[in-house]
Structures are given as C-alpha cells and as structure tokens.
N, C-alpha and C positions, 0 to 999 in steps of 0.2 A: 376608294380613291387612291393613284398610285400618289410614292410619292415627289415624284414630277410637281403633280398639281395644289398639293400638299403648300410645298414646297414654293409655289406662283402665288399660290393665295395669302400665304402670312406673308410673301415679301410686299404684297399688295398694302396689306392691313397694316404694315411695319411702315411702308412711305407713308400713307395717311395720316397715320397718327404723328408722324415726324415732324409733317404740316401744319396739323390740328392742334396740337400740345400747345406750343408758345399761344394759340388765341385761347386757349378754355383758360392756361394759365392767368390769363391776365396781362398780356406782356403786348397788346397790342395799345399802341399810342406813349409806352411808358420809356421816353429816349431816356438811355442812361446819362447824367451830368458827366460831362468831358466825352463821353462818346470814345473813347480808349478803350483796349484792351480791359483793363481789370476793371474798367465800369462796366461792361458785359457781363465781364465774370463775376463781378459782384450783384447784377442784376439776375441774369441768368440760372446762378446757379449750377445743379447737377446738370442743368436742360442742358451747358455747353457742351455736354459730350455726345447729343443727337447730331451733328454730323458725321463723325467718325465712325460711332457705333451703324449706324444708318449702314455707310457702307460697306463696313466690314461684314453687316449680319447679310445685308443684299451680296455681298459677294457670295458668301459660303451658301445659300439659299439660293442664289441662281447662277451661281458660276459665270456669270457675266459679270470681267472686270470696270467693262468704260461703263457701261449703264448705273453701276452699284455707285462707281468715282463720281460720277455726273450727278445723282441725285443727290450723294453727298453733300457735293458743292453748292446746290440748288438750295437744300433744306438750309446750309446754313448764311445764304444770301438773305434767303427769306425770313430768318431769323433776324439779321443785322437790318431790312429793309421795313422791317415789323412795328419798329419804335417809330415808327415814325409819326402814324396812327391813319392814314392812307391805305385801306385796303388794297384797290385797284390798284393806286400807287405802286402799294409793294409789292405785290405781283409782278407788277412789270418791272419794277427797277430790281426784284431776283435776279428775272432772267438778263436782263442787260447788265446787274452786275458782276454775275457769274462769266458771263462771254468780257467782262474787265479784267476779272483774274486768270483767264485764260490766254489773254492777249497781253496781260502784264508777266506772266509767267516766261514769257517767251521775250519779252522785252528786259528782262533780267539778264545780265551779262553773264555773270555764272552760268544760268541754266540752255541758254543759249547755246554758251560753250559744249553742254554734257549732251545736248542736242546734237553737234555738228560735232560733237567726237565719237556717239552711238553712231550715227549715220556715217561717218568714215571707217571703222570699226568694221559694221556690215559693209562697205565696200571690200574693203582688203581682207577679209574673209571668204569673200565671194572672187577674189580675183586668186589666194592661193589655191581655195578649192579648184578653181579651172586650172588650173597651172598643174595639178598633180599635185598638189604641194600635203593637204588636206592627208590622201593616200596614203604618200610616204609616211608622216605619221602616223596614220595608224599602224602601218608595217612596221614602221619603226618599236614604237611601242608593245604592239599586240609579241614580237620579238621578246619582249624585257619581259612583260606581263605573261603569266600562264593561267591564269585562273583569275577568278575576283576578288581573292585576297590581294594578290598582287598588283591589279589592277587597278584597286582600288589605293591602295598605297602609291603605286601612281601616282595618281590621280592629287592627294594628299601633298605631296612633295612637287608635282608639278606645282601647287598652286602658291608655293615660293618663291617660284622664280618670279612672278610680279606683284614683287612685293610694294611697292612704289604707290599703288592706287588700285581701290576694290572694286570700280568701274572697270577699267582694263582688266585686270585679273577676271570678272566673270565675263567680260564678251569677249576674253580667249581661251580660257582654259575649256569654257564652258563646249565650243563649238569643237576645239580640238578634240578631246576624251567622248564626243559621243562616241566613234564607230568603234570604240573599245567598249562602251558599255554594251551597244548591239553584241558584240564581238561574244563576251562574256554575262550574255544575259543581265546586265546589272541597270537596276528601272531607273530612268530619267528623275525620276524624283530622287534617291540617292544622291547623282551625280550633281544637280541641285542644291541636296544640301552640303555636299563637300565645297562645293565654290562658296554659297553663303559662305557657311561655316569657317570659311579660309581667306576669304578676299579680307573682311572690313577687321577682325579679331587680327589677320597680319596687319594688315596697314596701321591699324590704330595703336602698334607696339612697336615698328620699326621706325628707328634712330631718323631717318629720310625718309620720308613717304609726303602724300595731300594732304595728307589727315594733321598733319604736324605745328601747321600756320594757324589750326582751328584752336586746335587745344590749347596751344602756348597764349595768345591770346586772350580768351579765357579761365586758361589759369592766374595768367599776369594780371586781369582784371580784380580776381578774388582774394590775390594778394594785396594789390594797391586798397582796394575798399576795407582788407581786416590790420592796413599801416605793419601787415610783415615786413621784413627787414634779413638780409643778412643771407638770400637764398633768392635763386633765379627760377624764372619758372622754367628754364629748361631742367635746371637742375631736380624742379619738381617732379615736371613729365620723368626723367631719368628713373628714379628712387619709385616712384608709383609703378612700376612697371611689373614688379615681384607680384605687386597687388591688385595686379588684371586681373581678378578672380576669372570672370568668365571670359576673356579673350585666350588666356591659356587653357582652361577648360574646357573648352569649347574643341582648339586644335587639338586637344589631347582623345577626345573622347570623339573625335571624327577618325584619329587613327586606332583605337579599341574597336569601333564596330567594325572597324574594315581590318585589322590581326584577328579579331576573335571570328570573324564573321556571325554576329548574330546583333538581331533586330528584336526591335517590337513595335506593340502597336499600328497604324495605319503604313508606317516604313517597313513595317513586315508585312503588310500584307502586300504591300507593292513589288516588294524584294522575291516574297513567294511568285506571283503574277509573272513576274520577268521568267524567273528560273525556270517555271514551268509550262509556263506557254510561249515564250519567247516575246512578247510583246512589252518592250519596254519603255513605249508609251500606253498613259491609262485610256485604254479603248474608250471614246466617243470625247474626249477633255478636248477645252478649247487651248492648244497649242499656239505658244507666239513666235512660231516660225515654220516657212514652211519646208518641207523635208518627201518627198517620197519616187522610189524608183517604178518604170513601170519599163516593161520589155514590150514594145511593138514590132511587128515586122524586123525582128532581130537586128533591129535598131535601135541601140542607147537613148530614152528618152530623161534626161533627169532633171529633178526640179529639184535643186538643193540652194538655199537662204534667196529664193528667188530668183535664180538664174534657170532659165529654161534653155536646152541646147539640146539636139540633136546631130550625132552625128557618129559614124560608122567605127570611128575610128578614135579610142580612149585616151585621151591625156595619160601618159605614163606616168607611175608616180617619180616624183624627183624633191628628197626631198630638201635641199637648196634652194627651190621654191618657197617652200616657206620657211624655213631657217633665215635667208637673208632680209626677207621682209619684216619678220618680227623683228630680227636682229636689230635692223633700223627703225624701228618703233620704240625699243628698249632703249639704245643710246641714244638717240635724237630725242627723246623723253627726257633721260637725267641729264642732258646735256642740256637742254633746253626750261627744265626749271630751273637751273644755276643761272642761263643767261639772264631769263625773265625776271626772275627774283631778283638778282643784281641789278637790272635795271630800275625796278621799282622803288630798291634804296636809293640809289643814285637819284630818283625823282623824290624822293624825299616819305616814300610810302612804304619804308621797310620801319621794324622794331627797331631797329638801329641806325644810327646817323650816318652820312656818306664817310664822313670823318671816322667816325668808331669802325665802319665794317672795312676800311680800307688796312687799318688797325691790329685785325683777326688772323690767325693763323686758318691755313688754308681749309681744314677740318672746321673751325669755327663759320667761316666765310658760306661755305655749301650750306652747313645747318641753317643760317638765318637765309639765306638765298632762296631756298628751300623751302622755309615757313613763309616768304615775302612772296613768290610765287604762285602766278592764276594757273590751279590745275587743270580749268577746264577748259582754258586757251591751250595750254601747253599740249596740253593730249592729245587735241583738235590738230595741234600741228604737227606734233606726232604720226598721227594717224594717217595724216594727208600726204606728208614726206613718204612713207610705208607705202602706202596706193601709190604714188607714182615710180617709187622703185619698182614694183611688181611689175605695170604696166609694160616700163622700159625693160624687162626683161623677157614678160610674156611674148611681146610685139621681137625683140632679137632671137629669143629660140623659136620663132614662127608657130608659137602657139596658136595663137591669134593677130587678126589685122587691129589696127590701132583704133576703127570702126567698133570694132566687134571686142576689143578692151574696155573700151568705153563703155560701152552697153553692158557687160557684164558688171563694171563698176556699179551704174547707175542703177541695177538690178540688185544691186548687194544693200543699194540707198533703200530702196525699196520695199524691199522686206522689213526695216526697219521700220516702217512708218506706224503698223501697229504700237510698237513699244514706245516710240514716242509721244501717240499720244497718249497713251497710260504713264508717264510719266508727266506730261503737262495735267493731266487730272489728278495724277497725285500730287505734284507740286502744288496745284490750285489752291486744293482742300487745304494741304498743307496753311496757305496764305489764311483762306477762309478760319479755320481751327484759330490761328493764331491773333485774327480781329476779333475773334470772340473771346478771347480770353480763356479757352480749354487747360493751356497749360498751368494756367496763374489759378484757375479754381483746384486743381491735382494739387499743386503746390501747398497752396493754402488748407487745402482739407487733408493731406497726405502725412503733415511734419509736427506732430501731436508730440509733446514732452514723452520721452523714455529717457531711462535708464542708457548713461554714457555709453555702453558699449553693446546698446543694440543701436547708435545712431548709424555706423555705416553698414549694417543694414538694411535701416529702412532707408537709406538715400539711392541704395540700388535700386530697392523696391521703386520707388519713386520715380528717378531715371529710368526706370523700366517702364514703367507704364506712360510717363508722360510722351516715351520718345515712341513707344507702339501705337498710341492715341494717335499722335502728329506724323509717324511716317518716318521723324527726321532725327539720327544721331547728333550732326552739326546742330541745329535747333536746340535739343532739349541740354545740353553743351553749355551753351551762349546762356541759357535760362537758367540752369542751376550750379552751375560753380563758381559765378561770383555771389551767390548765396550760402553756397555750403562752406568754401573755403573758412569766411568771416563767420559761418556757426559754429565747426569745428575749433576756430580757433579762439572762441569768446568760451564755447565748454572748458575747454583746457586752459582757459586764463592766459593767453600770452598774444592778445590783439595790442595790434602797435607796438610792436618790438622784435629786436633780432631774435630767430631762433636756432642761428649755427647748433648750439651747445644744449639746447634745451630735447634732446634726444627723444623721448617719451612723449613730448608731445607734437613732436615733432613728426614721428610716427604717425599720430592719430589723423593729423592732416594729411597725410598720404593716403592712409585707408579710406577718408570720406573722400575726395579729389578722386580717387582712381575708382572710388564704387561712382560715382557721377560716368565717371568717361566708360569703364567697362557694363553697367546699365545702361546708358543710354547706345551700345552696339547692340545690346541683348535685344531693347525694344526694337530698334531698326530695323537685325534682320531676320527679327520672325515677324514681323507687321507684312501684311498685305500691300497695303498703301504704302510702301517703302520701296525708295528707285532701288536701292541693293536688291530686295527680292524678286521685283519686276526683271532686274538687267540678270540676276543671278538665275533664274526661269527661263527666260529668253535666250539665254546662251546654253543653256543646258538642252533646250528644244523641249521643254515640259510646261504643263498647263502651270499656270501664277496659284491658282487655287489648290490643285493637286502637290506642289510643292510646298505650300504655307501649310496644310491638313498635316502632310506628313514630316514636316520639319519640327512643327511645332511642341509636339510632343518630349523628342530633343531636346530642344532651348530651353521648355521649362524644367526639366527634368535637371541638365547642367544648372539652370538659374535657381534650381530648390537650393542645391547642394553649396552653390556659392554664396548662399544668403547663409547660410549653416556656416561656412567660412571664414564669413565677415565677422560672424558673432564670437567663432571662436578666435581668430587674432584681436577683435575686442575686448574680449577677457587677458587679452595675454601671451596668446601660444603664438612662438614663433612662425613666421609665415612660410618658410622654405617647409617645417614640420607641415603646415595646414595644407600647402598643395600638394605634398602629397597623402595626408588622411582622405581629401577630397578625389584626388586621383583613383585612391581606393575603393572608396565608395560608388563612383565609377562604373568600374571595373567589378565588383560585386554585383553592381543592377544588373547588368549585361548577363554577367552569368545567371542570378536567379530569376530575372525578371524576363530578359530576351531567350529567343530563342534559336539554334544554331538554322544557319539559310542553307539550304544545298549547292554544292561549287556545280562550275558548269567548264569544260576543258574546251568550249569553243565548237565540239559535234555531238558529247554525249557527255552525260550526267556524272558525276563519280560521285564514290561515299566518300 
C-alpha cells in the first residue's frame, strides 16, 4: 500500500472517530448549565481539542486545506449541537450551524475588512505586474542580490519596510521576492518562512503598527483587574519589548540561516530540491496562487496572480510602476490610521477622551490614533487608493485600455478567492474552537503551581499552544493577559498598588506580559489554521502545507531556546545578557546541527 492511501485511510478513521467520540463518551443529550464557553469546556473536557486537532492531522494527512478546515468546523458544530439530545436534530443543525459561522464570519466587520483588503492586494499586484512594475524589481533587486546569501538578506530587510501590519507585509513582500528566489534557486518554502518570520514578530514590536490597539487594550485590562497603579500600559508594552524572547529570536535567526547559509531538516531538504534541480516549488503541492509561463507560437502567453494576456509585445519593465503604487499604499496607510483613529476618539471610541487626546503632544496623539484605528478598513482603503493610482497610470502610459485595466484588476480579485476562503474557514473554526471552550480547558489544565521563576515560562508555553490550537495571536491575547498580568502580580505581592519604584517586581510583570504577547505570535505563525500562514503561503506562491512542515521545525527550535530564556531571566540574569546567550545558542545549532546549502550565481553552481 502506497503512502497516498495509507495516508486517505487514517484521515478516514481520524473524521469518524471525531464524530463517534462525543456519543460512546456520553455526551449525547448532556446540555451543559449556561451553555457558555467554559461550560463546554468543563463538560467536554480534553474532547474540546477534536476540532482543531481534526484539522490540523487532516491537513498534514491530505494536504487538502479547505476540506481538513471544513471538517474541522463540522466535527465541532456537531459537538455543540450534541447536548442537545436530538440525534437527527444535531445532524442537521451541524451543518446549518456551520454554514452560520461561515456567514457570521463574513458579517464581522474586522474580517470583512482583511477580506476586501486581501482582494485589493491581489488587485494591485496584478495591475503592477502588468505594468512592468513586478520586472523592474526583480532587475532591481537581482542587481543588489548576487547569490542567496544575499538574496536572501534581501529578502530579510525588505520585510521592514512594512512594518505597520503583517497582512500587508506578506501579500507584498511575498509576491515581490519570488523571481529572486527562481533567480537564485531559493525554495518557496524558505521565502515563506522569512515573510512569516518577519511580518507578525515586526509588527508585534513596533512603536506604530495594528498590532498596537490589541495589546494596549489587553494589557490595560490586566492591569485594572490586578488595581496596578502608577504605570500605563503603553509604558508596559514599551519595557516588555527587551522581553520579546521570540519575536526577536525569531528576526535574528531568519538572518543566521540566510549569512551562514545553512539549514536543516525538512527546510534543507527543500533548500537542497531548489539548488539542485531548480525547482522551487515542491513538485505536485497544492499552490494558492497561480503562476506559470508557457511559450506558444512565440507568443507571450502568461498567467501570473490570475491575469491571463497574450500578446507580442512585453511590457518593459519600469520600475516607477511599482514604486508609486506601493509608495501610495504606504503613506495613504499611515496617514489614514491617524485620520481613522482620530476619528473614533473624537466619536468617543478611542482609550482616551476627545478632551485628553486633544491635550497630547503630537508623538502622543499618532500613538493613541493608532491603537484607536480599524486596520482592516484602513488597509482596505489603502489598497483601493493604490489600485486606482496604477490604473490612472497604466491607462496614461498606454499600457492598457481602461477595459482591459479593469479586467486585469478583477483578475488580480480573483486569484484571491482561494485564500479567502481558507481564511473564512479558518476564522470559522477559530469561532467554533472558542464556543467550545478549547482555550479555557488549555488554560485551566496548563497553569499547575511551579516555582516563581519557571512561571514565565510556562505562560509562553501556554500562549503557545493555545494560540496554535485556535489559529489566533489576537485571540489567545484577549484570553490570557488579563489573567496573567493579576497572577504575576499576586506571586510577587504587589496587587492593588503603585509599582513606579518597586523595580524587581516590576520586572517580573514584564517577563510574564511579554511571554503572553511573544507566545501567542509563536503559536499563530506556525499554526496551519492561522491567516498569517495562509496570507504568508499565498504571497510567497508556496503550498500552506509545504510551508507549515518546513517552518515548523524553526519556530520550535527558536521557541525551545526561548523557554530556556525565560527561565534564565527568571532566576535573575540580565536580559540584554540572556539574548544574547540565546543568540548563541542559535548560532551553534546552525553550525552543528544544519548543514551548509550550496550557492547558486543565477547560471551555475559555485563552491
């Protein structure tokens, strides 16, 4: 038996039994009292993690992402529709609840937004590619870049400049740096994981970014519930920043593999695959985007993010093409969270009063603007300003008729629509995960009495898995730090009170706070079901599967080393010391544990 069928058959046996479990358990007719969340999870048990687990084992087992999300969501409707003690019933109110979460998913104003700013996104990707704009980039680049070392450092430093939001940053960096990877042999999995690896660990540490309005809020929560005093949670976010264990780990050890050039495990085998057969996509993977040139009758046929065009005669590259279209993405973005934001104080929906933020020096004013700001509008509007500049330019240098702009737009919408709906499926589950109470059972079985200064470690641990289980950074955020704040601060004795001056333990609330926020990016973006690895895949032009296999090994690797981290600033050692013993450590695996990849000059091999 190959193992194709191997492989059909347990994911066979793995849905049935996903089905099957909650009735041999018992669980049929037994509604939980209140019907909430953690009545679930106190009814349920371990069982809450058969939807998650469901699709995560269905993905890796069949490489099909919607079908693995789908059953997911299925097994855990039928779980919530179970209690009810109506068989048929819950059968059928599964599937109509599932197509609820599906249809509410989209009815969320957030998600909406990340909808219609993916789908502008691929528009004006697909309108610079026709424009030449794509091209010049690469020429530009492939210029700078001589090798994959370099390339990939690239790659690395590009993915600074959008800094602002880890959505945008992978559905551009990602599309730009392919024809550098082709260029330079270097496998779409790699490139992959430098976007992850760089989008959400930037965002989730710069001063300005999306990420900003989530945390502050949530910090500010687990300060009011532990009656701290005497410190702002900006000022929190600030101070925990040293104590990104893996958001800086993470950046750091994306540019080691790419100076030292040397891999392992499943990223070395893909890295090998590239250099030596040129192929840097993994032959037969389901790809979420589509890409390929084909020469007929020496005539240009290409189908690149969905644009299919024929024609004699090749857009030169220019690349002002795309330089002013991003360029207008980028400031019509920062300029446009400041408006938004400010608006919503002024409606009375910001952290601060219209009164206080009027108050602010200017520096002050962006920040709260900033956190008071809907990213997923802003983007959205972003993105759509960006398409119509291209348009009005394409249409004046007679690229194209205004017809045939259009159509290539709507062809850019297009291509998107896979990844959207892997993202309405992930968000789904996401919903479905969170009626059943997944995270509050993690929680509750995860945070066992230790020893003071292994607690921020295990709240990494924790925030790691519960935000891998669920998909969601934001999510597992919102869930455990106005928990942790107030347990940190009842260990160290000083709930309900100022702690300007109380230094030490002061400290300790940093380390558990920022092991929350830096966990739960680690869970996010090496989870499957997580829209960073879907949009971070998808921009990259690499299979969701083929990049979670070979990233993964990565993230745990950096998140051993950061749990070892945590433990030693817990004991005491200076933290500037700890990243870099961590750095080191690093930097040692590489060397004995990876192995050197061969360079590739773009026609022929070198030592």
């Amino acid at each position: 038996m190959d193992k194709t069928k191997l492989a059909n058959i347990i994911a066979i046996v793995l849905t049935i039994a996903a089905f099957v479990i909650p009735i041999i358990c018992g669980y049929f007719g037994a509604m939980p009292e209140g019907g909430d969340a953690e009545a679930f999870a106190a009814l349920y048990g371990v069982w809450t993690l058969i939807p998650p687990l469901l699709a995560l084992l269905l993905a890796f087992l069949t490489r099909n992402v919607i079908l693995s999300l789908f059953l997911g969501v299925l097994s855990g409707t039928w779980m919530i529709a179970l209690v009810s003690g109506d068989l048929i019933g819950s059968v059928a109110n599964a599937f109509f609840n599932s197509t609820d979460y599906f249809v509410g998913t989209l009815a969320d104003r957030w998600d909406a937004g990340i909808i219609m700013q993916v789908l502008v996104i691929g528009a004006l990707i697909a309108l610079i590619t026709r424009m030449g704009g794509m091209r010049a980039i690469a020429d530009l680049v492939v210029k700078i870049a001589k090798g994959p070392r370099s390339a990939q450092i690239t790659m690395w430093i590009s993915s600074w400049v959008i800094f602002f939001d880890d959505y945008a940053n992978a559905l551009i960096i990602g599309p730009i740096m392919r024809p550098l990877c082709d260029k330079y042999r270097i496998s779409r999995e790699k490139l992959a994981y430098i976007v992850d690896s760089t989008a959400a660990p930037v965002a989730g540490i710069m001063l300005i970014s999306t990420w900003i309005g989530t945390e502050l809020v949530n910090i500010n929560e687990g300060l009011a519930i532990a009656g701290i005093t005497g410190v702002s949670a900006y000022g929190i976010f600030i101070d925990t920043i040293p104590y990104r264990f893996y958001n800086i780990m993470a950046l750091f050890f994306v540019f080691a593999t790419a100076f030292l050039l040397r891999d392992f495990g499943p990223m070395l085998k893909a890295e090998m695959r590239a250099r030596t057969t040129g192929e840097t996509i993994n032959p037969g993977s389901e790809v979420m985007d589509t890409e390929k040139v084909v020469d007929e009758e020496k005539e240009e046929i290409r189908e690149d993010h969905g644009i299919l065009k024929a024609s004699k005669k090749v857009t030169p590259p220019n690349i002002w093409n795309a330089i002013i279209p991003v360029a207008v993405l980028i400031i019509s973005a920062v300029i446009l969270f400041y408006t938004n934001g400010a608006a919503c104080i002024m409606d009375g929906g910001g952290f601060v009063t219209p009164e206080e933020f009027a108050q602010l020096s200017f520096f002050e004013q962006v920040r709260e603007a900033y956190s008071a700001s809907d990213a997923s509008i802003v983007l959205f509007q972003a993105g759509l300003l960006a398409c119509i500049v291209a348009l009005i330019m394409g249409f004046v240098e007679r690229i194209f008729t205004l017809k045939d702009g259009i159509e290539t737009w709507a062809h850019g919408m297009k291509s998107m629509l896979f990844v959207c709906i892997v993202l309405i499926l992930a968000w789904s589950i996401g919903s479905v995960i969170g009626d059943l109470g997944t995270a509050h059972f993690l929680v509750d079985n995860l945070s066992d009495a230790l020893p003071q200064f292994v607690v921020p470690a295990l709240i990494f641990i924790i925030a790691a898995v519960v935000s891998f289980a669920t998909g969601t950074a934001y999510g597992t955020m919102a869930i455990l730090l106005p928990l942790c704040i107030p347990l940190a601060a009842a260990i160290v004795g000083i709930t309900g009170m100022d702690i300007t001056s109380a230094i030490p333990e002061y400290t300790y609330i940093l380390m558990c706070s920022s092991a929350v926020l830096t966990g739960a990016i680690f869970g996010d973006h090496s989870s499957p079901i997580s829209d960073t690895s879907i949009l971070s895949s998808m921009g990259a032009g690499c299979s969701l599967i083929d990049h979670v296999m070979t990233q993964i090994g990565y993230a745990l690797t950096v998140g051993v080393v950061v749990i070892a981290g945590y433990i030693l600033v817990g004991l005491g050692l200076n933290v500037w010391i700890t990243l870099l013993i961590m750095a080191a450590i690093l930097v040692l695996i590489l060397l004995f544990v990876g192995k050197k990849v061969p360079t590739w000059n773009g026609k022929e091999a070198a030592e």
